[in-house]
C-alpha positions as CSV (number, residue, x, y, z in Angstrom):
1,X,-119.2,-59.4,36.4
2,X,-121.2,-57.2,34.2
3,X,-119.4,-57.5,30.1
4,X,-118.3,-54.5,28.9
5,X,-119.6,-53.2,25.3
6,X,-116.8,-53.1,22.3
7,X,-118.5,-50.3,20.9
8,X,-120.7,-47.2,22.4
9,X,-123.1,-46.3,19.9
10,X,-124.1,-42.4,21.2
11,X,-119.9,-41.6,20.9
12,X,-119.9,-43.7,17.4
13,X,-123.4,-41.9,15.9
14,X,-121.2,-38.5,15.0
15,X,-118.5,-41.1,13.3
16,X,-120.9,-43.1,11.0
17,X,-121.4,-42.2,7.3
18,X,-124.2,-44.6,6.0
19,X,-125.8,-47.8,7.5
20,X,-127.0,-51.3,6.0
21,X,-129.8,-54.2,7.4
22,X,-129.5,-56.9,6.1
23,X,-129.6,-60.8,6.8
24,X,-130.2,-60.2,10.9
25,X,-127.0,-57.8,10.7
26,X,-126.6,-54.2,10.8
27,X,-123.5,-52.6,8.6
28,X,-122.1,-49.5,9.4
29,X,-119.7,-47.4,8.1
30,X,-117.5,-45.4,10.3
31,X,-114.7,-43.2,10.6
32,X,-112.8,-44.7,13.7
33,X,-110.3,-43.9,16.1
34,X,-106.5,-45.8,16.1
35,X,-106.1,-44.7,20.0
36,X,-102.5,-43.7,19.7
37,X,-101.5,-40.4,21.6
38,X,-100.0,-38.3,18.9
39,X,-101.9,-39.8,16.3
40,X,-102.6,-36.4,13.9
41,X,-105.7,-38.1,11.9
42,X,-107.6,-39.5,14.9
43,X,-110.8,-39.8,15.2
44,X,-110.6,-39.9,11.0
45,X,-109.1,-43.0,10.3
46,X,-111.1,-44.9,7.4
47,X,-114.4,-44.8,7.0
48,X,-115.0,-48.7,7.2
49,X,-117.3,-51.1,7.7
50,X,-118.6,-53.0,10.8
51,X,-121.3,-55.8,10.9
52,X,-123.4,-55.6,14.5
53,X,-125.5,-58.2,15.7
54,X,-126.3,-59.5,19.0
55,X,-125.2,-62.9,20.5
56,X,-127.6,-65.4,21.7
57,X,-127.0,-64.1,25.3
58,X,-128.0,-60.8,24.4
59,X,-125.0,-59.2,24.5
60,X,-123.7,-56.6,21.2
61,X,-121.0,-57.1,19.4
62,X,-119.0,-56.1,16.3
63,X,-117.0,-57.4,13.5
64,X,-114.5,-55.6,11.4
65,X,-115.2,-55.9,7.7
66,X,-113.5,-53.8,5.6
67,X,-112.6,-50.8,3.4
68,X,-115.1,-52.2,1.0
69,X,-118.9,-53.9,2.0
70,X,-119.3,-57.0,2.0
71,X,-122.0,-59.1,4.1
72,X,-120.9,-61.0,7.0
73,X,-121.4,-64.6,4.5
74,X,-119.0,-63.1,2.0
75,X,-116.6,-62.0,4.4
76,X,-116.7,-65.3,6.2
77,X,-116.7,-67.4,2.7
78,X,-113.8,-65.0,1.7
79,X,-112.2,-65.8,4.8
80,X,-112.8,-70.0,4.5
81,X,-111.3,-69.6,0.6
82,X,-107.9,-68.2,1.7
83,X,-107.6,-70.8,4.8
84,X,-108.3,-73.5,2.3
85,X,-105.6,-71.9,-0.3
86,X,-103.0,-71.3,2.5
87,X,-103.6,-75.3,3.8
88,X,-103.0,-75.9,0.1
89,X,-100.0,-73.8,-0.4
90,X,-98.6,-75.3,3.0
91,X,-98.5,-78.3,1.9
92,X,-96.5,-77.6,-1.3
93,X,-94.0,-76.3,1.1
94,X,-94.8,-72.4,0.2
95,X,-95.9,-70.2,2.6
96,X,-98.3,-67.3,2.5
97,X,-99.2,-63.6,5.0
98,X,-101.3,-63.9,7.3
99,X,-105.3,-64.0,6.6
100,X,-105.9,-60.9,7.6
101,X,-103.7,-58.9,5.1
102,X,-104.8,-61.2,2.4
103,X,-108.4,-60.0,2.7
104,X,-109.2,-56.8,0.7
């Protein structure tokens, strides 16, 4: 079964307002579409940023970054500092959101 593409680049190239190489990774920022029906801002949510690369099969993919740019190694340091602060903070018996809303 042939994988399907998260992205389509010709419907996204009207969307995007600047692209970035760097470090094997192409950043792009983009205006992007929520997909609910009566949405009255689609297709201008954002703009924000996206890191595409391509896996070792070949395929395309993309990860979400952010309002602001960061490379994928900040994001993913970012991302390693708040697990390692929540384990912390778990273990003092506090609890903290979720990653996701803690990243900026």
């Amino acid at each position: 079964m042939e994988k399907k593409e998260m992205f389509d680049e010709k419907e996204d190239r009207k969307y995007i307002t600047e692209t970035r190489t760097l470090g094997g990774f192409r950043y792009i920022r983009r205006y992007t579409k929520c997909g609910k029906p009566n949405c009255t801002k689609c297709p201008y949510h954002g703009p924000y940023w996206y890191a595409r690369g391509k896996r070792k099969d070949g395929t395309n993919y993309e990860k979400y970054i952010g309002k602001e740019f960061k490379t994928m190694r900040e994001f993913a340091l970012e991302k390693k500092m708040l697990e390692m602060m929540r384990k912390e903070e778990e273990k003092k018996g506090e609890t903290l959101p979720p990653i996701e809303d803690m990243i900026v």
